[in-house]
N, C-alpha and C positions, 0 to 999 in steps of 0.2 A: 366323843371318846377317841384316843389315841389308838393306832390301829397296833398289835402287836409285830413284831418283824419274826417270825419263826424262819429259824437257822437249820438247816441239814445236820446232820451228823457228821464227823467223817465217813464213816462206811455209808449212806446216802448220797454223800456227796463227791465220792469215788465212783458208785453206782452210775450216777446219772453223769459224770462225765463218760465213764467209759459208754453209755450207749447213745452218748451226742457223740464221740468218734467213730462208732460205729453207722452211725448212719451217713450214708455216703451223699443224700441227697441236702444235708443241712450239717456239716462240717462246723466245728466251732473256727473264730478266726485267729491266725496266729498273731505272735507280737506286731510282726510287720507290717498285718492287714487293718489290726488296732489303729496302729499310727500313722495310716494311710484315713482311717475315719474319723479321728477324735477333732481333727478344726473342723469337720462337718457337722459332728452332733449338737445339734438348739440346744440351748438350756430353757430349763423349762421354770418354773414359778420358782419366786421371789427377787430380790434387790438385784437389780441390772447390776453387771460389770462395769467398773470405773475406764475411764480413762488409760491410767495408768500414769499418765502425766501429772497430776496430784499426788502429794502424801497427806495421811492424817496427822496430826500431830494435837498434842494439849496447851493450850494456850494462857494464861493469864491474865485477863485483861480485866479492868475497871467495871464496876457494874455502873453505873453510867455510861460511860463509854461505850459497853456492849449493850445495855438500854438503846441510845439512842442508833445503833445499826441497826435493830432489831425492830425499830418501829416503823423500818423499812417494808415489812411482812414479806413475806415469801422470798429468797434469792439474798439475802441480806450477808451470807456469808459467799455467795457469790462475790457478792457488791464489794466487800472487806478486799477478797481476794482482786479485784479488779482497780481498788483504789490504792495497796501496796504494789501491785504491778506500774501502775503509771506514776509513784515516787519512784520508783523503779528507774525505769525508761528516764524521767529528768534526772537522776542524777547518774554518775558515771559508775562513782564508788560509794562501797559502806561510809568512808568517813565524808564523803561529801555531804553524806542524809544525816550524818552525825553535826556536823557545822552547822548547814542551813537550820537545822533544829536548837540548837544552841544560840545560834543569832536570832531563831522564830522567824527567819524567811522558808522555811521548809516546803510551803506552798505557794505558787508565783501568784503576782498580782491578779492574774487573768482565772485565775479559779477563787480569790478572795473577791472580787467585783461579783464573780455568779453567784457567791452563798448569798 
């Protein structure tokens, strides 16, 4: 069962601010000291933080295609993203990966001899 979240009222929740001000030995903290603590607070359960270096984005691709990536298991969109990296790195520009794929050299010999 889902746990409910009960909310203050306003007049409760003026209440209990003013006698967290009041108490001199546990002060609430101001903006300043928030943002002195907020890159130290853990996070706590669920999906780790990305990178940041990644974007999502939707894709379209052949179901074949994404078949045979998939039959990879585990990391297989890693794999996708590490195998347009290195068309990447050989060619300089977009229209160079445009040519070689036009001519169906797209891939060097030295990766067609390993399939």
């Amino acid at each position: 069962m889902k746990k409910k979240i009960i909310r203050p009222s306003a007049e409760e929740d003026a209440a209990i601010t003013k006698a967290a001000m009041a108490d001199p030995d546990n002060t609430p903290f101001t903006d300043e000291e928030w943002e002195k603590v907020k890159p130290t607070l853990v996070r706590g359960r669920g999906r780790p933080l990305g990178s940041g270096a990644k974007e999502q984005v939707t894709l379209r691709i052949d179901k074949d295609i994404l078949d045979f990536y998939k039959s990879k298991g585990e990391g297989w969109q890693t794999f996708i993203n590490q195998v347009l990296g290195e068309v990447k790195r050989e060619s300089k520009s977009i229209s160079t990966v445009e040519k070689k794929l036009n001519k169906g050299t797209l891939i060097t010999n030295k990766y067609k001899a390993a399939a």
